[in-house]
Every structure is written in structure tokens, then in C-alpha cells.
C-alpha positions as a Markdown table, in Angstrom:
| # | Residue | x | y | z |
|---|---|---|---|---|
| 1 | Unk | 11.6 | 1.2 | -9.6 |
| 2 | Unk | 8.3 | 1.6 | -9.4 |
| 3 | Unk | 6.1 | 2.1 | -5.8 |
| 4 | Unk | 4.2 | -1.2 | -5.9 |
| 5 | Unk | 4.2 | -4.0 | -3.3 |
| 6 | Unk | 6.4 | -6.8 | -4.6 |
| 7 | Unk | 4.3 | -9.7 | -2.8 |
| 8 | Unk | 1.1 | -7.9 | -2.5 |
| 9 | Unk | 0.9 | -5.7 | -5.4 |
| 10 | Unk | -0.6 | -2.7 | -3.6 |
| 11 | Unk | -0.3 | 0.6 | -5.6 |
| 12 | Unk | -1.1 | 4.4 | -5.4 |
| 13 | Unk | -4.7 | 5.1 | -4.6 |
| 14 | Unk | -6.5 | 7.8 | -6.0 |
| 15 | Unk | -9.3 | 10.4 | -4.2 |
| 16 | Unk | -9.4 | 14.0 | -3.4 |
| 17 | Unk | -9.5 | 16.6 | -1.1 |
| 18 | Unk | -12.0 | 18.7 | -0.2 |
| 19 | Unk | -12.3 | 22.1 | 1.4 |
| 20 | Unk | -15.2 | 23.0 | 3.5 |
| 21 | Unk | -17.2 | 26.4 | 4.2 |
| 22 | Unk | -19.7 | 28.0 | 6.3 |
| 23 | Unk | -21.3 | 26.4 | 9.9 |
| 24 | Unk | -22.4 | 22.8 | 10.7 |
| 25 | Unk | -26.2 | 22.8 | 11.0 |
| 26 | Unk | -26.0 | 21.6 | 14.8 |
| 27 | Unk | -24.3 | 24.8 | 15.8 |
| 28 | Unk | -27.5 | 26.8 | 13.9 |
| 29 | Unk | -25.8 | 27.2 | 10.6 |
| 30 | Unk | -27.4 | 26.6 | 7.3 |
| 31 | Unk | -24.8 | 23.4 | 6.8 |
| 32 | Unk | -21.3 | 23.0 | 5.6 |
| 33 | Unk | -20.5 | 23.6 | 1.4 |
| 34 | Unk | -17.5 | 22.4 | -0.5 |
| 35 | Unk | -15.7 | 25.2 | -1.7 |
| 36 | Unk | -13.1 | 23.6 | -3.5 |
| 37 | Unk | -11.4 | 19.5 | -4.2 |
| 38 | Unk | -8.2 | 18.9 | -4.9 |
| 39 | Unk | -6.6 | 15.7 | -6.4 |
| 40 | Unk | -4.5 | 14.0 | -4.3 |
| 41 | Unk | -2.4 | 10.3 | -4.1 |
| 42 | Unk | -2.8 | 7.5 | -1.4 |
| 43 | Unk | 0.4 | 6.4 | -1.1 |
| 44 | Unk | 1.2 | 2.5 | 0.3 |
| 45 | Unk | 3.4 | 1.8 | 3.1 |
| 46 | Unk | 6.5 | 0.6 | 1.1 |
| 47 | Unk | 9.6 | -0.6 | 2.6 |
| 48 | Unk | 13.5 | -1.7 | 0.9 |
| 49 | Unk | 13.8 | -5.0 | 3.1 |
| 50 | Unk | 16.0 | -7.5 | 2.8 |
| 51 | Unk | 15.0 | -11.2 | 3.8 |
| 52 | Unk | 17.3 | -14.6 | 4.4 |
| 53 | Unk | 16.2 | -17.3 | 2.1 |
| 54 | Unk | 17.1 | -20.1 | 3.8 |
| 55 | Unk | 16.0 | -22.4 | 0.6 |
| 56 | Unk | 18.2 | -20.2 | -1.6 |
| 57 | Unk | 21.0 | -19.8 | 1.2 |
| 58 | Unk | 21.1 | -15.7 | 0.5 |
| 59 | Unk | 19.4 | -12.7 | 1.1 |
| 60 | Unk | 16.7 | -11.4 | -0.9 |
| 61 | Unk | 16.0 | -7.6 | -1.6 |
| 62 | Unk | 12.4 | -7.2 | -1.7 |
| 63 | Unk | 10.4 | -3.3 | -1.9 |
| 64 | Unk | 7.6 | -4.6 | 0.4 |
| 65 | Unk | 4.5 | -3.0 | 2.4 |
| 66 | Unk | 4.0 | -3.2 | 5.8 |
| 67 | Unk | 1.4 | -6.4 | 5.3 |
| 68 | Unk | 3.5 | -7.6 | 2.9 |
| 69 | Unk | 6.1 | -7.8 | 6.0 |
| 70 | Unk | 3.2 | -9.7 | 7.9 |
| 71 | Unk | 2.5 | -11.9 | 5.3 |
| 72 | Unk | 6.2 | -13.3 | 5.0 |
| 73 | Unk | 5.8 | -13.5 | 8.9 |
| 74 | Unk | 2.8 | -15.6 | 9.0 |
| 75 | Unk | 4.1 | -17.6 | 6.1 |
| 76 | Unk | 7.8 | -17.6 | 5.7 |
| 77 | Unk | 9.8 | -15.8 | 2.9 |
| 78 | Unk | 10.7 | -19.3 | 0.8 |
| 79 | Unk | 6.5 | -19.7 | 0.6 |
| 80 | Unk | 6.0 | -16.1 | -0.7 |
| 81 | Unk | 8.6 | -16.5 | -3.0 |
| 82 | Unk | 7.0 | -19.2 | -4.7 |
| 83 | Unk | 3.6 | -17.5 | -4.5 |
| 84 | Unk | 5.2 | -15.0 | -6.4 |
| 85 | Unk | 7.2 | -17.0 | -9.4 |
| 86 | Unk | 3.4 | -18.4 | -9.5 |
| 87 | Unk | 1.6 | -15.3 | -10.3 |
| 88 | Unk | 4.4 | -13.9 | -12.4 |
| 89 | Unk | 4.2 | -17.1 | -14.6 |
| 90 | Unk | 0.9 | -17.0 | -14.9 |
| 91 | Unk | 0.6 | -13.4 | -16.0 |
């Protein structure tokens, strides 16, 4: 399975790294250079949760980031669902 949000959609960011050389022109240096970037991943807060439908009278197993969690809070999980047969159908 793949790392995306189920009810937000979240996914991997991408962005680098970047190494730095030399003193910072407030202690009297002659400022900071980047030596070197590296590629690198943002990663989203994913969770394996499972949820009680109480529409559907069972549990659902949902891969889910941490404001995905709030959203189902805020809104229930039978709402989200519905959200999400929405957006699937219209895709």
C-alpha cells in the first residue's frame, strides 16, 4: 500500500538538505556558504487505524494522518466516509 492519507490525501514532500560552511557574519566572519545539498523526503504522519462505523455496524481499517484523525473527530467517521466515496466517484 502506498503512504498516502486515505481521507486527506497527504503524500511525500520533496526538498533538500543543505550543508553549511565558514562563520556567520555577526560573529566577524565573511558569511555562511553551502557546501553541499542533498535530496531528501518529507514524510506524512501516517497511522493503520481502525474506526466503528456505526452506519455500517463494523469497523473500518483506514491508513490515516494525524489531521486526518482530527478530521473524523470534528466530523464523525460515517461523514468522512461519504466525503470520500464522493471524491473517488468523481475522479
Amino acid at each position: 500500500m502506498s503512504r498516502v492519507c486515505s481521507v486527506t490525501g497527504k503524500r511525500f514532500g520533496k526538498g533538500k538538505t543543505y550543508q553549511y560552511r565558514g562563520i556567520a557574519k555577526k560573529n566577524k566572519g565573511i558569511g555562511l556558504n553551502i557546501t553541499g545539498s542533498s535530496k531528501r523526503q518529507f514524510r506524512p504522519n501516517l497511522f493503520d487505524q481502525k474506526f466503528w462505523s456505526s452506519e455500517q455496524n463494523r469497523f473500518v481499517s483506514l491508513k490515516v494522518s494525524a489531521h486526518g484523525i482530527r478530521i473524523i473527530d470534528k466530523v464523525g467517521i460515517d461523514e468522512v466516509l461519504k466525503r470520500m466515496k464522493k471524491r473517488a466517484a468523481s475522479v
